[in-house]
C-alpha positions as CSV (number, residue, x, y, z in Angstrom):
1,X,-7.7,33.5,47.2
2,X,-9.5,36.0,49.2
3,X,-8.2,38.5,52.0
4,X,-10.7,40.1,54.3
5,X,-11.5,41.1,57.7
6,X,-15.2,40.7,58.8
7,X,-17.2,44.1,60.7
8,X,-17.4,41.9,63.4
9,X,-15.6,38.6,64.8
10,X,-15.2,36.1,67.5
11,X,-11.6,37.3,69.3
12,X,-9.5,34.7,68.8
13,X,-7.1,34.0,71.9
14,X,-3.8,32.4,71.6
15,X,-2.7,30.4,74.4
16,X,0.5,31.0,76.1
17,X,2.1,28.3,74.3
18,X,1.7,28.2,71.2
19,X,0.9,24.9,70.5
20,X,-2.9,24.6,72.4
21,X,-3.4,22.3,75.1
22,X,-0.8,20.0,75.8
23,X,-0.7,16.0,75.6
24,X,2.8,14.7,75.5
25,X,2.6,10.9,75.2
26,X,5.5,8.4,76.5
27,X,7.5,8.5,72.8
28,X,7.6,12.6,73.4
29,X,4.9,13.0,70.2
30,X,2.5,16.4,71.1
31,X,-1.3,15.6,70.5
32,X,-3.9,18.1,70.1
33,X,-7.0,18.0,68.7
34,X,-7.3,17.9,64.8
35,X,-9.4,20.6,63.4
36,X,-12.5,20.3,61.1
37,X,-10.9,21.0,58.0
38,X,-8.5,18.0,59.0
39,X,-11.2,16.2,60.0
40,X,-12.4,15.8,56.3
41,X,-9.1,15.5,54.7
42,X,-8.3,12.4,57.1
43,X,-11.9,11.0,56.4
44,X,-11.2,11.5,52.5
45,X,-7.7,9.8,53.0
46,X,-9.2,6.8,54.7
47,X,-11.5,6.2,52.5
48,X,-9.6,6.7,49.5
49,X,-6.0,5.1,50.7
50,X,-4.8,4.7,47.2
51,X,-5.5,8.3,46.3
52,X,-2.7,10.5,45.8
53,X,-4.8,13.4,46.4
54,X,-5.1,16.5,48.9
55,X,-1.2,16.8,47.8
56,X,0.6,20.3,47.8
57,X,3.8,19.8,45.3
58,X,6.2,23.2,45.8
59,X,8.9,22.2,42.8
60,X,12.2,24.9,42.6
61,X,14.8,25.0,39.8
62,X,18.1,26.2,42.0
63,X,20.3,27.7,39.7
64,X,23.9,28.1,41.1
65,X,26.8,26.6,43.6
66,X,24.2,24.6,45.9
67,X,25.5,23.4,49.5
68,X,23.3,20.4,49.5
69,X,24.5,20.0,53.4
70,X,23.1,23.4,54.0
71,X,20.2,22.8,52.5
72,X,20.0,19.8,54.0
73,X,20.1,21.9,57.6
74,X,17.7,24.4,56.7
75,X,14.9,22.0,55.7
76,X,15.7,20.3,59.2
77,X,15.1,23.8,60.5
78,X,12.2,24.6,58.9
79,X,10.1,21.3,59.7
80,X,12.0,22.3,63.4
81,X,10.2,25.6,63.3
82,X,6.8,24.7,61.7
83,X,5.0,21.5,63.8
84,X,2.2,20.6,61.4
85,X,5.4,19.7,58.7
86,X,6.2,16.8,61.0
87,X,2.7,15.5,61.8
88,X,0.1,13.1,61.3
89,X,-3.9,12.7,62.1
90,X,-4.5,9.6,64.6
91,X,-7.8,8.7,65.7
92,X,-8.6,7.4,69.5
93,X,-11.3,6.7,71.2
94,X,-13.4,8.9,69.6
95,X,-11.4,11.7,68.7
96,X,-9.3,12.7,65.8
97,X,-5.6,14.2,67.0
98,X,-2.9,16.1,65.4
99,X,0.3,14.2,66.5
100,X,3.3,16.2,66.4
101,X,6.2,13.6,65.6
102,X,9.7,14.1,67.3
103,X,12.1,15.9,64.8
104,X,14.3,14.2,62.4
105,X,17.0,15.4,60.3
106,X,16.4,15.6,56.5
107,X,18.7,14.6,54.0
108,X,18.3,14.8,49.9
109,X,20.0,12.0,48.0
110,X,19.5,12.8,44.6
111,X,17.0,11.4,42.5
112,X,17.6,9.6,39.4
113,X,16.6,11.5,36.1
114,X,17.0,10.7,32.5
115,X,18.2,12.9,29.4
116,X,21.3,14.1,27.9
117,X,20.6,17.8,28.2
118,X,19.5,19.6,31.3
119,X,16.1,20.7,29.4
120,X,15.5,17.0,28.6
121,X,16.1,16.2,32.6
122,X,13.8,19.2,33.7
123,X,11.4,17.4,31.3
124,X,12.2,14.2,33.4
125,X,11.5,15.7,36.4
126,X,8.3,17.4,35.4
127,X,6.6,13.8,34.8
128,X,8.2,12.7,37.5
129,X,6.4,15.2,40.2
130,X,3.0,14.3,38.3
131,X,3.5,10.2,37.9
132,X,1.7,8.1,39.5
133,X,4.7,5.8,41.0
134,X,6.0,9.0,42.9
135,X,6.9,9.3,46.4
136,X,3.4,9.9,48.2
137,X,2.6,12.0,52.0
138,X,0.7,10.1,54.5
139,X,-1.0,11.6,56.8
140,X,-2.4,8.7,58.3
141,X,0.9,7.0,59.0
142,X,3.3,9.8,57.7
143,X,5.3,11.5,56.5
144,X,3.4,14.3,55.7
145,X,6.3,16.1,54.1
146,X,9.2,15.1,51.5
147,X,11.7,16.6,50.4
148,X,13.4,15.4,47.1
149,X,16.5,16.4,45.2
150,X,17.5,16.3,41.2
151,X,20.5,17.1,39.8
152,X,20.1,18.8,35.8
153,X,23.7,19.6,35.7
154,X,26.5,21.5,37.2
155,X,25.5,24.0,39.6
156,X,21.6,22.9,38.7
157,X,19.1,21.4,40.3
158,X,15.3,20.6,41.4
159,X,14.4,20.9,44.6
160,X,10.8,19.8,45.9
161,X,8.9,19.4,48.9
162,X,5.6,17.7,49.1
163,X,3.4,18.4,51.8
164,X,0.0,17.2,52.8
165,X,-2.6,19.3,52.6
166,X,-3.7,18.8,55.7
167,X,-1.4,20.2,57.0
168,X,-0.2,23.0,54.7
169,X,-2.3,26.0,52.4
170,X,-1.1,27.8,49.2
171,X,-0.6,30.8,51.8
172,X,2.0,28.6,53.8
173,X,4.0,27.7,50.7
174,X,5.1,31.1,50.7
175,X,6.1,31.4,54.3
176,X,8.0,28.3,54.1
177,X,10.5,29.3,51.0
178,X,10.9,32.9,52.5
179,X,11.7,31.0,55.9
180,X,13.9,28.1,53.9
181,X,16.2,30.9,52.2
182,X,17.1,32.7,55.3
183,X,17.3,29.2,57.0
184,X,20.3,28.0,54.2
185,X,22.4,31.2,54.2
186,X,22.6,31.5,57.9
187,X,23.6,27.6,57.7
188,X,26.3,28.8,54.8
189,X,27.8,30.6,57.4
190,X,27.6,28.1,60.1
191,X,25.0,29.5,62.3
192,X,21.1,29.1,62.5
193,X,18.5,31.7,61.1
194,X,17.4,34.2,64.4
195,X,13.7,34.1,63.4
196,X,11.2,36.0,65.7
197,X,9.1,33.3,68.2
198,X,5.6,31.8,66.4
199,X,3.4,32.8,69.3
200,X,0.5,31.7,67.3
201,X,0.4,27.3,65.4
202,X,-2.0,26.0,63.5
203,X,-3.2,23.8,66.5
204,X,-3.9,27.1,68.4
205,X,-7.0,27.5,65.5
206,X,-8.2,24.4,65.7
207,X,-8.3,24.9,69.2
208,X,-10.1,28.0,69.1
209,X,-12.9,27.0,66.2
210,X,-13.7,24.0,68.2
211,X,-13.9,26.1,71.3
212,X,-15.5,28.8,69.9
213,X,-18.2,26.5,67.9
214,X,-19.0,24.4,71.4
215,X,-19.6,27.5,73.3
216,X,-22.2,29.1,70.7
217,X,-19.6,31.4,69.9
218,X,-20.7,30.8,66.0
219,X,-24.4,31.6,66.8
220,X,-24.5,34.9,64.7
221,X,-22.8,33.9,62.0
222,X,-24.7,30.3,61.7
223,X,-27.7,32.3,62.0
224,X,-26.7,34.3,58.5
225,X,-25.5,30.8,56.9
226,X,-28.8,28.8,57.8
227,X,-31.0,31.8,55.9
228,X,-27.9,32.2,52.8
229,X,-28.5,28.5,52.5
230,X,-32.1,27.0,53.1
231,X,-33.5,25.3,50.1
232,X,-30.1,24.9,48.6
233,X,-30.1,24.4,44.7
234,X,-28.9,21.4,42.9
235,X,-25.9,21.2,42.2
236,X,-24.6,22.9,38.9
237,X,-24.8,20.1,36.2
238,X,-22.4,21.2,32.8
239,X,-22.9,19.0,30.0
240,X,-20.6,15.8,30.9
241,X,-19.2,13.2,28.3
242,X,-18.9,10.7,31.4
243,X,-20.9,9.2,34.2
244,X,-20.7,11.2,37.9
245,X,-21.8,8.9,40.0
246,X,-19.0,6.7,41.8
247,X,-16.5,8.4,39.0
248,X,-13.4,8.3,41.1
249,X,-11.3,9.4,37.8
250,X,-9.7,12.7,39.9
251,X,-7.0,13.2,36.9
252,X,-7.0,16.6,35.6
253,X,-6.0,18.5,33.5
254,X,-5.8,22.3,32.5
255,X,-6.3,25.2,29.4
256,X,-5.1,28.5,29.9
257,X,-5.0,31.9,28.5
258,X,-2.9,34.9,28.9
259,X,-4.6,38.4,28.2
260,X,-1.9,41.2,28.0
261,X,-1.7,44.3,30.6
262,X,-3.8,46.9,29.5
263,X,-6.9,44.5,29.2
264,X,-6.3,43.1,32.9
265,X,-6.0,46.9,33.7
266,X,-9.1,47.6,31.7
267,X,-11.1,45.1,34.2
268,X,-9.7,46.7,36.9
269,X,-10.6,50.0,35.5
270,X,-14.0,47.9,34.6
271,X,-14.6,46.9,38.0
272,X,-13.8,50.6,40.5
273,X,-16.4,52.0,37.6
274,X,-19.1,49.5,38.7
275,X,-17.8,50.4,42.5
276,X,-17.6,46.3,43.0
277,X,-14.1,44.0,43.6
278,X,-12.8,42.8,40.2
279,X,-13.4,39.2,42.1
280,X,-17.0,40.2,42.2
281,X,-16.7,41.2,38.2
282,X,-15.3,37.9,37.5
283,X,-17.5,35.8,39.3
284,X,-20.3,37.4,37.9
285,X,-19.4,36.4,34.4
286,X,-19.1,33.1,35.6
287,X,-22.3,32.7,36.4
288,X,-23.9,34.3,33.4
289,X,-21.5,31.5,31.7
290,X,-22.9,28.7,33.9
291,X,-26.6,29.7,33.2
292,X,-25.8,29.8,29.5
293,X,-24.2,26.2,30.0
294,X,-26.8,24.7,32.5
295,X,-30.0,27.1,32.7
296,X,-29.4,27.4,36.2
297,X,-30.1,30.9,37.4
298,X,-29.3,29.5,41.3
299,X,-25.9,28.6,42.1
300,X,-23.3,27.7,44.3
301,X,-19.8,28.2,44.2
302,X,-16.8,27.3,46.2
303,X,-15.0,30.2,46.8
304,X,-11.2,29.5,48.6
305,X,-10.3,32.0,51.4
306,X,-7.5,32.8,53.2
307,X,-9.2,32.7,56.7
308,X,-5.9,34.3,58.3
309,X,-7.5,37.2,60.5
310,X,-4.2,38.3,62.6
311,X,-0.4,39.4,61.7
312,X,0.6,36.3,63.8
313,X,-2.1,34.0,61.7
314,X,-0.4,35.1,58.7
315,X,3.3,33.1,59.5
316,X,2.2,29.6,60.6
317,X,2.2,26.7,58.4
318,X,-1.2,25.0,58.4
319,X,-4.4,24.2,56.8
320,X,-6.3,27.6,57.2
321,X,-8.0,27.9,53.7
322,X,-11.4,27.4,53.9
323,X,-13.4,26.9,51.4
324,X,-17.0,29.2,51.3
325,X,-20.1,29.0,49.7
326,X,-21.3,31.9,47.5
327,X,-24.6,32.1,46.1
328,X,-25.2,33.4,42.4
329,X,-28.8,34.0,41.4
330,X,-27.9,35.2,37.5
331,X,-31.7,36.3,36.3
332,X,-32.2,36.6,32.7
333,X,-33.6,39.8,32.9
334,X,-31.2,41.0,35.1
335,X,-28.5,43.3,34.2
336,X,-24.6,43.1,34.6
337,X,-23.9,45.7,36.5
338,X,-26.6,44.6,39.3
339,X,-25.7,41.2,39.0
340,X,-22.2,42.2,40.2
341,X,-24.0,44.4,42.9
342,X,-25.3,41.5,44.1
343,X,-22.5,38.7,43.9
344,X,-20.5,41.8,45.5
345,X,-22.9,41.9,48.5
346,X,-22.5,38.1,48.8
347,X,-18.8,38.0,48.7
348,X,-18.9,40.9,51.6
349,X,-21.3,38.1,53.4
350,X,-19.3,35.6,53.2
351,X,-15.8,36.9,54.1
352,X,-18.3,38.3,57.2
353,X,-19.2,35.4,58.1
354,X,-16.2,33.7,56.9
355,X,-14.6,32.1,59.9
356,X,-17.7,29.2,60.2
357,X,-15.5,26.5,59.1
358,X,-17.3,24.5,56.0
359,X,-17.4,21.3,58.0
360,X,-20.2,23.2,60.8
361,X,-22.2,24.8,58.2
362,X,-22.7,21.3,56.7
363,X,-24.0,20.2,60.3
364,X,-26.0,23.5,60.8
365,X,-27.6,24.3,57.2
366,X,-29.1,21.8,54.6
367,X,-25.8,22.3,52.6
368,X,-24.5,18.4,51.3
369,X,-21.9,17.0,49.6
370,X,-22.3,16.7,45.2
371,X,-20.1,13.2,45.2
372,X,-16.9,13.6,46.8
373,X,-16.9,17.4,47.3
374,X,-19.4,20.1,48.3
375,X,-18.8,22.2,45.3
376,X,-18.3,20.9,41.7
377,X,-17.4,24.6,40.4
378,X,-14.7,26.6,42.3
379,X,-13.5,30.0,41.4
380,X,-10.4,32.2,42.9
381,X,-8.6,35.5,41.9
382,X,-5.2,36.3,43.0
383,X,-4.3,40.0,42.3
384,X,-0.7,41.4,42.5
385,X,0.2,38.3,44.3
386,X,4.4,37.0,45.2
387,X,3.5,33.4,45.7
388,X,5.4,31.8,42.5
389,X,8.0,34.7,42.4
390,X,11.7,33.5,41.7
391,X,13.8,33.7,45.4
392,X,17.3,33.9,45.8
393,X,19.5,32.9,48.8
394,X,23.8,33.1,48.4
395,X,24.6,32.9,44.7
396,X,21.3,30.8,44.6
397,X,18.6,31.5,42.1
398,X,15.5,29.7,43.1
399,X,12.9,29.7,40.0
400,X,9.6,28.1,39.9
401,X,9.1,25.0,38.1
402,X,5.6,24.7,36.3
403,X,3.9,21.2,36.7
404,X,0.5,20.4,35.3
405,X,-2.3,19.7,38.0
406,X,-2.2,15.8,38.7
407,X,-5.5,15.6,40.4
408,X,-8.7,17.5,41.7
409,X,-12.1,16.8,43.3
410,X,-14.0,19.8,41.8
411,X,-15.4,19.1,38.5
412,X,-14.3,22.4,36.8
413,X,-11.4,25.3,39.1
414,X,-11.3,28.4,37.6
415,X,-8.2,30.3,38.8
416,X,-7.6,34.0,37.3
417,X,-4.0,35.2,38.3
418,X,-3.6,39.0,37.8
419,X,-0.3,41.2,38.2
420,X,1.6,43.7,35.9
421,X,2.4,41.4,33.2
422,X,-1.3,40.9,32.7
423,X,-4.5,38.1,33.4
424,X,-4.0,34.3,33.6
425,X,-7.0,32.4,33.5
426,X,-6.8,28.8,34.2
427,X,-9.4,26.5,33.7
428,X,-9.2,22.8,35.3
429,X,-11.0,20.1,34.9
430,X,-11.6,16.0,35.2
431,X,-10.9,14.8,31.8
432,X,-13.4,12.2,32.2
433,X,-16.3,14.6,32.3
434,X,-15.4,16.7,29.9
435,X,-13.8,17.1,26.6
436,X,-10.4,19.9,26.1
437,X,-12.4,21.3,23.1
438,X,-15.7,22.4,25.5
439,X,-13.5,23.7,28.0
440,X,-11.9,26.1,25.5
441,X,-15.2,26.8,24.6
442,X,-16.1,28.2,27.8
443,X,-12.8,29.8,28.6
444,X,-13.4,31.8,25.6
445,X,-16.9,32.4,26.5
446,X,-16.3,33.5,29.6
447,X,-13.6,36.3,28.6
448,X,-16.6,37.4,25.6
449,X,-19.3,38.0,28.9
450,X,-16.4,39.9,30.0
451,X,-15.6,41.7,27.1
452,X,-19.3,42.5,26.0
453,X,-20.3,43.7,29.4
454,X,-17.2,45.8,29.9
455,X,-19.0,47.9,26.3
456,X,-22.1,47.4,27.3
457,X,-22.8,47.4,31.5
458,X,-26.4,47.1,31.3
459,X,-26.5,44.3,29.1
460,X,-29.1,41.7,30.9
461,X,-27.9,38.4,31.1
462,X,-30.1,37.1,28.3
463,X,-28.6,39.4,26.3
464,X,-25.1,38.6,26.9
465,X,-25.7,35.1,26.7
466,X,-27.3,35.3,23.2
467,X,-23.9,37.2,21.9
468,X,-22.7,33.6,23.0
469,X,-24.3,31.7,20.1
């Protein structure tokens, strides 16, 4: 996920209190207006009731004494502290709203697993988080968050929290677990966590884009998206063993590969050589790889940001992400090291322009939905980053538990995770479009354009893509 602050920007103002405009109805719910971004996910979710998509699954093995009253407290805390946790999208007259339910206390009866080792139940649980006959969000008629217990043994257990994405990012995952552990160890000691005052909620940036977008606030930055985007290319079409049209098989699935240190340090290395963001590097050997697949030498990708622009942006819980076009144009005759000049310029353009949420541009510019999504190929990089990092709170060791993906609306996600310990590179994809053999085909493509071009810079992207056959 990217992190950038554009040259120049629309100021955004936060509002006294921090929740927007006020609309208190007779049951004491808070209404505000829904933002664009939840705008689409409550259009997706009424169309497709029965999907259990647009989910954000936050799994925890707690190793250690756990006060499951504490815990108990803290969540109750934490979904005190955080509106969106406790809302839902209602639509009258005309308007979408955010409703802000009344808080309720949470409690965690423990779920029923299977196994006679705690391995085996971990196991259990892992299927459980990803089956089909789980415990879904709502955020038509709620709740939009969950919170579920497992015990694996003495002193060990799972603990997960679902949360709509509509009204939760990757960013806010983090937030929320740093908040939850000082939230349980002041409620160890009978107190409550004395957290400094959100002056800034999600509903305060919906506010604002809506605001901002009505008033022509937008105009400079539509003005760069309407010329980045007329005549739009077709959508990127990889080989597929299945139909696309009205396919509404969003299982996935997803092949990975770890390269050790010194080669994610090499692409680093790689990348300050070519004076370009190793995002830039890696995006630009994805679309050599996608021409080499499809031909296409004009593409778009989806590109996730953070779209947090202020210290106070950076510790609500909401649905900031957005997700931005960037156009590739990967000429055969031209070479790597321009070609990442140029995806490098675009990436600058787009975080620029960055704060035009997606759902405007597709009003202002001839961009259009592929099927059920905007973008079939997505691509992130995440360098150096916490989120995922074991936590620990009063004798409490909280590690991550690893789930696979249960679902997407992208055709193919390619995620690259780089820290110390090296480069993760994760390639979903809808196993009804595509076979696991081709998408290890490309994954290993992919880390040869890399691999060549690091030897050779000047390489053209012909010439890397005939080391390919």
């Amino acid at each position: 996920m990217l992190l950038a602050r554009p040259a120049r920007r629309p100021k955004l103002q936060c509002v006294s209190n921090p929740m927007g405009s006020r609309n208190l109805n007779k049951d004491g719910e808070l209404k505000t207006l829904a933002s664009y971004a939840q705008r689409s996910m409550w259009s997706f979710a009424l169309r497709y009731r029965s999907a259990s998509l647009n989910e954000i699954t936050i799994p925890y093995r707690v190793r250690g004494p756990l006060r499951v009253g504490a815990m108990e407290d803290a969540l109750t805390d934490l979904i005190e502290r955080h509106p969106t946790l406790r809302a839902v999208l209602h639509y009258e007259r005309g308007q979408l709203f955010q409703v802000v339910l009344p808080a309720q206390r949470i409690t965690l009866p423990l779920a029923p697993v299977e196994g006679s080792t705690a391995e085996e139940r971990l196991e259990a649980v892992r299927a459980a988080l990803t089956s089909n006959d789980r415990p879904a969000v709502n955020v038509i008629s709620g709740p939009s968050t969950l919170a579920r217990l497992w015990r694996l043994g003495e002193d060990d257990h799972v603990l997960c929290l679902q949360v709509h994405h509509a009204m939760c990012d990757g960013w806010s995952t983090g937030v929320m677990m740093r908040e939850l552990m000082l939230m349980y160890e002041a409620r160890v000691d009978g107190s409550r966590a004395e957290l400094p005052r959100l002056v800034q909620q999600y509903a305060d940036v919906a506010q604002w884009e809506i605001e901002t977008y009505e008033s022509g606030g937008f105009a400079e930055e539509i003005e760069y998206w309407q010329g980045e985007l007329a005549d739009p290319p077709p959508a990127i079409a990889l080989p597929t063993k299945g139909v696309r049209k009205g396919n509404r098989d969003w299982r996935a699935h997803l092949e990975h590969v770890e390269r050790p240190p010194h080669e994610h340090q090499g692409l680093r290395d790689f990348s300050k050589h070519l004076r370009v963001s190793p995002f830039s590097l890696f995006l630009s050997a994805l679309a050599v790889l996608l021409r080499h697949r499809t031909g296409s030498e004009d593409q778009l990708i989806g590109v996730p940001t953070l779209n947090r622009w202020s210290e106070e942006a950076m510790k609500f819980v909401g649905y900031a992400t957005s997700l931005m076009p960037v156009r590739l144009r990967p000429h055969g005759g031209l070479g790597f090291d321009e070609l990442c000049h140029r995806v490098q310029a675009s990436t600058r353009m787009m975080l620029a322009c960055g704060r035009v949420p997606l759902e405007v541009l597709m009003r202002e510019t001839p961009l259009v939905p592929s099927g059920n999504t905007v973008f079939r190929i997505w691509c992130q990089y995440i360098d150096g980053s916490a989120a995922g990092a074991p936590l620990s709170a009063r004798g409490l060791q909280f590690i991550p538990v690893s789930t696979d993906r249960h679902s997407m609306l992208s055709e193919l996600d390619l995620d690259l995770f780089g820290s110390d310990d090296g480069l993760r590179c994760e390639f979903s994809y809808r196993p009804c479009l595509f076979e696991a053999q081709d998408v290890r085909a490309m994954m290993s493509d992919f880390l040869l354009i890399l691999q060549s071009a690091q030897a050779h810079p000047s390489l053209t992207v012909d010439e890397l893509a005939r080391r390919l056959n």
